[in-house]
DOTORTI-833584 format. One record per atom (N, C-alpha, C): x, y, z; residue number from 1. Coordinates in Angstrom, 3 decimals, padded with zeros to 6 digits, always signed. Layout:
<recs>
+----------+----------+----------+------+
!       xx !       yy !       zz ! segu !
+----------+----------+----------+------+
!        X !        Y !        Z !  NUM !
...
+----------+----------+----------+------+
</recs>
This chain:
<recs>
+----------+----------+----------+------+
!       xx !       yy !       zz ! segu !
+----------+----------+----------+------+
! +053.080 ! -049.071 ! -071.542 !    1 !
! +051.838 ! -049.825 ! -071.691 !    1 !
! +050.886 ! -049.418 ! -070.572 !    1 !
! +049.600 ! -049.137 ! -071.010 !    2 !
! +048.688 ! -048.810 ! -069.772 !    2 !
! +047.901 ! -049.826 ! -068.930 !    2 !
! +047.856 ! -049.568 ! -068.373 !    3 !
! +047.317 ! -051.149 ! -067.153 !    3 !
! +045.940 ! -050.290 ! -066.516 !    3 !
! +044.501 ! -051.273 ! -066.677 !    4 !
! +042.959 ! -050.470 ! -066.112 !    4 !
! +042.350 ! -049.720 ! -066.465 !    4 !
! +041.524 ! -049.172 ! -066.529 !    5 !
! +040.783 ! -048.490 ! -067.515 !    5 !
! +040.933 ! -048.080 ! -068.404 !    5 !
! +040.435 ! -047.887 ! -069.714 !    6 !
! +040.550 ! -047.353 ! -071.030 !    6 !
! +039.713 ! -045.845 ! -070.863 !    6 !
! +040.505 ! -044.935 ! -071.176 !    7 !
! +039.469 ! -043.245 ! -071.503 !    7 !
! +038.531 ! -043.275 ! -072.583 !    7 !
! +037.266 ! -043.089 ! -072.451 !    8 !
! +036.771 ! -043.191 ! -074.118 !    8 !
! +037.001 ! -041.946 ! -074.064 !    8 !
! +037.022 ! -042.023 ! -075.590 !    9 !
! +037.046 ! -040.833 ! -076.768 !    9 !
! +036.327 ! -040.811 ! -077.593 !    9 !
! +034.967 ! -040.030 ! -078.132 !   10 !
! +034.209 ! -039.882 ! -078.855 !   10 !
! +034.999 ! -039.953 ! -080.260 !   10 !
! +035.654 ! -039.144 ! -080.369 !   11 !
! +036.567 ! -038.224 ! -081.553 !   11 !
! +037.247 ! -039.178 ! -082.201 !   11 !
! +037.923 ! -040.680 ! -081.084 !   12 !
! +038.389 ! -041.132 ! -082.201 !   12 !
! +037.720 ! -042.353 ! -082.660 !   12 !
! +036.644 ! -042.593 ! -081.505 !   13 !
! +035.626 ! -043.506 ! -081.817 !   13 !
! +034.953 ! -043.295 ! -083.679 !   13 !
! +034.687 ! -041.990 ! -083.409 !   14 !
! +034.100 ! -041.291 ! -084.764 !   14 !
! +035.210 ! -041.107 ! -085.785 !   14 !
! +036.231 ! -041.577 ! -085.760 !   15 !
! +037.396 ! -040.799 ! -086.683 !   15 !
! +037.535 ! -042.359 ! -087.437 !   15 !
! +037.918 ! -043.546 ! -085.971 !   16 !
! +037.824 ! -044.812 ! -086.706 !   16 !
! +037.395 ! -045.128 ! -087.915 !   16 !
! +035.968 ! -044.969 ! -087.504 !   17 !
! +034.781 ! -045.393 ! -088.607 !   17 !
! +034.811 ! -044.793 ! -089.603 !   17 !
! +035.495 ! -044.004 ! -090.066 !   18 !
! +035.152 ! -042.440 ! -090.953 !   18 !
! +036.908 ! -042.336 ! -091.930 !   18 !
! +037.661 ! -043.034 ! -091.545 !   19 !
! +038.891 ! -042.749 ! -091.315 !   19 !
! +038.930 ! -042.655 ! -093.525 !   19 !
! +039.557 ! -042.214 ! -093.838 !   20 !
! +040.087 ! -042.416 ! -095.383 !   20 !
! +040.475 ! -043.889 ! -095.654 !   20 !
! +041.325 ! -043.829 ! -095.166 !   21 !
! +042.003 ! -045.477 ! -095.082 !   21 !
! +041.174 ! -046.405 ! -094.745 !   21 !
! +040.327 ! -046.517 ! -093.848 !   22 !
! +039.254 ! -047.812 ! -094.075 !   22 !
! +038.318 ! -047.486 ! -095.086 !   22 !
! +038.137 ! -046.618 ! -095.750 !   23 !
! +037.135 ! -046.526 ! -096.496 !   23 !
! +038.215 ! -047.247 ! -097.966 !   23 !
! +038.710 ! -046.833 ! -098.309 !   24 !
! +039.558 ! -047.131 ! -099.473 !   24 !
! +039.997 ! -048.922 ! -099.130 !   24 !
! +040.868 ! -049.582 ! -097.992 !   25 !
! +040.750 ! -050.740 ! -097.717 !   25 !
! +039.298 ! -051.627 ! -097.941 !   25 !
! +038.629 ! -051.244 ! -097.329 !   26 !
! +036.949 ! -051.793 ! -097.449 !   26 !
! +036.917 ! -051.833 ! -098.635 !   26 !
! +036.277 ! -050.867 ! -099.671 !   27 !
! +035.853 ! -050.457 ! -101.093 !   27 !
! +036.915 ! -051.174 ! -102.003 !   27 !
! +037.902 ! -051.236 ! -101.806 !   28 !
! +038.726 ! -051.855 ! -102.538 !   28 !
! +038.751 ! -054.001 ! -102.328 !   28 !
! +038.053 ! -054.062 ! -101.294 !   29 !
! +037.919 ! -055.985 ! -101.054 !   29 !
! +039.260 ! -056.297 ! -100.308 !   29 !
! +040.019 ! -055.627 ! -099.917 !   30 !
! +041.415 ! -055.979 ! -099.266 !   30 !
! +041.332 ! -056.392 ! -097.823 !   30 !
! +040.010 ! -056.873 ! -097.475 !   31 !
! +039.861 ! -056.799 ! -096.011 !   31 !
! +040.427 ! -058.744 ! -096.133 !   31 !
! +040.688 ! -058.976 ! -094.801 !   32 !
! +042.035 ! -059.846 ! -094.359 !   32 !
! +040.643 ! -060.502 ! -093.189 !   32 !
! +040.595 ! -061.868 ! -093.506 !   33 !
! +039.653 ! -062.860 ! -092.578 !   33 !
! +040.039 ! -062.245 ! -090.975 !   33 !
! +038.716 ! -062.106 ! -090.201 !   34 !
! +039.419 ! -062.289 ! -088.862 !   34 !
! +040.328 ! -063.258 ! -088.734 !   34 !
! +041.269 ! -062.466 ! -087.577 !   35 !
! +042.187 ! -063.546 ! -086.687 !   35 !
! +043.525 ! -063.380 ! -087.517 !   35 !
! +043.739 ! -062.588 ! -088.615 !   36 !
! +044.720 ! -062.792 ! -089.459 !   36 !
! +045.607 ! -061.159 ! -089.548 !   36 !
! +045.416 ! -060.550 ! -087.944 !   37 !
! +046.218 ! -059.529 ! -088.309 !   37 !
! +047.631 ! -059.631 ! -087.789 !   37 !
! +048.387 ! -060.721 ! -087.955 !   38 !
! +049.307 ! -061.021 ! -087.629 !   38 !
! +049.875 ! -061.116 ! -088.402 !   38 !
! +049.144 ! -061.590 ! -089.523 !   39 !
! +050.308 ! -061.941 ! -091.073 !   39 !
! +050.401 ! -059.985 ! -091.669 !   39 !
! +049.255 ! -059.892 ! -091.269 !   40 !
! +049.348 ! -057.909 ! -091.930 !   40 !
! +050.269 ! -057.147 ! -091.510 !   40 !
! +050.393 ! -057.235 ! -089.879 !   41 !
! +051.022 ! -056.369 ! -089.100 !   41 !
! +051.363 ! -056.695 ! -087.955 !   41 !
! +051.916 ! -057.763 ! -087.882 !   42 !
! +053.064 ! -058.671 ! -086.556 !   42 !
! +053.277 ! -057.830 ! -085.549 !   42 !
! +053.526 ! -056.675 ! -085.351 !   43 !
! +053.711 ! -055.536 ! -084.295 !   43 !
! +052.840 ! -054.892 ! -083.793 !   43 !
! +052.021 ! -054.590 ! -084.974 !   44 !
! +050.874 ! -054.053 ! -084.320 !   44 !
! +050.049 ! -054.760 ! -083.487 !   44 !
! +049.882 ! -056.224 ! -083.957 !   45 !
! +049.101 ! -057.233 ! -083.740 !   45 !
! +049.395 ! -057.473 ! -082.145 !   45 !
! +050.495 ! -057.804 ! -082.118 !   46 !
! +050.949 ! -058.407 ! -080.128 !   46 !
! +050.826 ! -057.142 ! -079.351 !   46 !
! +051.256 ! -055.572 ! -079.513 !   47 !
! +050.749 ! -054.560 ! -078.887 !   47 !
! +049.515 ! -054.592 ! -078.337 !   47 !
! +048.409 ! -054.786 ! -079.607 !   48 !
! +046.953 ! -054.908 ! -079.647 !   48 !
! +046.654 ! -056.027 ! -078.541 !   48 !
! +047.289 ! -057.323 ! -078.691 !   49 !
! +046.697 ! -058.052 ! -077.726 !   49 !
! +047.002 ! -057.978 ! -076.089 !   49 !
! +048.661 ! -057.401 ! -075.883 !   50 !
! +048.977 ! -057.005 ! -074.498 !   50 !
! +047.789 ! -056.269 ! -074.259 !   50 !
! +047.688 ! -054.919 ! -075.021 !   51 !
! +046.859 ! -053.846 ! -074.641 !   51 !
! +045.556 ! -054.278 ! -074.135 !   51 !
! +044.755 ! -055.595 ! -074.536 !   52 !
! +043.707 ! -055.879 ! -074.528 !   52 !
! +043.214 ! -056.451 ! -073.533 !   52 !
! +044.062 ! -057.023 ! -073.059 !   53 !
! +044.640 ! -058.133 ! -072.187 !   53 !
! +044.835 ! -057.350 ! -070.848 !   53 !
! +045.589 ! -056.314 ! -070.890 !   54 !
! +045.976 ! -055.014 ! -069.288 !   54 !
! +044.774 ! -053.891 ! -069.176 !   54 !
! +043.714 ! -054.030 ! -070.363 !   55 !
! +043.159 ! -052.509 ! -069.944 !   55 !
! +041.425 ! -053.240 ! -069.981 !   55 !
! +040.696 ! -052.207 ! -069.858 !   56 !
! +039.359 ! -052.525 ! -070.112 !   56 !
! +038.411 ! -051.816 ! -070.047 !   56 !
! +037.532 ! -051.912 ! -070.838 !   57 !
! +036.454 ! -050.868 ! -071.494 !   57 !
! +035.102 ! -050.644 ! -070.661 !   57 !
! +035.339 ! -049.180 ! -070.358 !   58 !
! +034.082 ! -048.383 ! -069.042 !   58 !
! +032.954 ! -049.230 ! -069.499 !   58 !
! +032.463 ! -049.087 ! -070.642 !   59 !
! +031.095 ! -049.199 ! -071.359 !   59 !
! +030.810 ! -050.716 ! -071.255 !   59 !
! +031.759 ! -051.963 ! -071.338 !   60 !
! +031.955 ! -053.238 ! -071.211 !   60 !
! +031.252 ! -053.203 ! -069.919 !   60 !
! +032.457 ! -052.811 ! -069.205 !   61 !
! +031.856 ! -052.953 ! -067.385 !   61 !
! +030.716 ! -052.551 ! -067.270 !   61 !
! +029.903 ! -051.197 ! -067.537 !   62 !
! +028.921 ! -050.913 ! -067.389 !   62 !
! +027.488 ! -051.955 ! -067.958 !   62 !
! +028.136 ! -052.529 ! -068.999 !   63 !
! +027.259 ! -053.445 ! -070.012 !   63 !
! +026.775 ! -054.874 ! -069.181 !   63 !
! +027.952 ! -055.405 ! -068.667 !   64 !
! +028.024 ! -056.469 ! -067.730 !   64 !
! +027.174 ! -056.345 ! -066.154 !   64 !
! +027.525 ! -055.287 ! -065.666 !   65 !
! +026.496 ! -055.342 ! -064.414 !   65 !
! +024.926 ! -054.798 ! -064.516 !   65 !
! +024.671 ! -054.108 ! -065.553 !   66 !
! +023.211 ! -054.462 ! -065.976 !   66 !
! +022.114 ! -055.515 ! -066.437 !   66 !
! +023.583 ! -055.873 ! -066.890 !   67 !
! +022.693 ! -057.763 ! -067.612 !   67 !
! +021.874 ! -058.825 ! -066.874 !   67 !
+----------+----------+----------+------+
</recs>
C-alpha cells in the first residue's frame, strides 16, 4: 500500500475516461447509485478507501493553497 503522494499520470487519467468498459457500462444504464461500490465489488471497494485515506492528490494540494 502506498502512503503520500499520488504520481499523476496523464495516460491513465485519459485511458479512464475513454476506457471500453465504461463506455459499454454507461450506454448500457448499469451504473450503480453513488456510495454503492461495495455491493459491486467488496475488495475493490476497502482497497479504494485505505488507498484514499494514505495517499493524496498533487493537484488537490495545489488547488487548496490557492483558494
Amino acid at each position: 500500500m502506498k502512503f503520500g503522494m499520488r504520481k499523476p499520470s496523464l495516460n491513465k487519467r485519459i485511458a479512464a475516461r475513454t476506457s471500453l468498459k465504461r463506455q459499454v457500462v454507461h450506454r448500457a444504464g448499469l451504473k450503480m447509485p453513488r456510495g454503492y461500490g461495495w455491493l459491486r465489488n467488496p475488495k475493490k471497494y476497502t482497497y479504494n478507501k485505505v488507498y484514499n485515506r494514505t495517499t493524496f492528490d498533487i493537484f488537490k494540494l495545489i488547488k487548496k493553497l490557492f483558494r
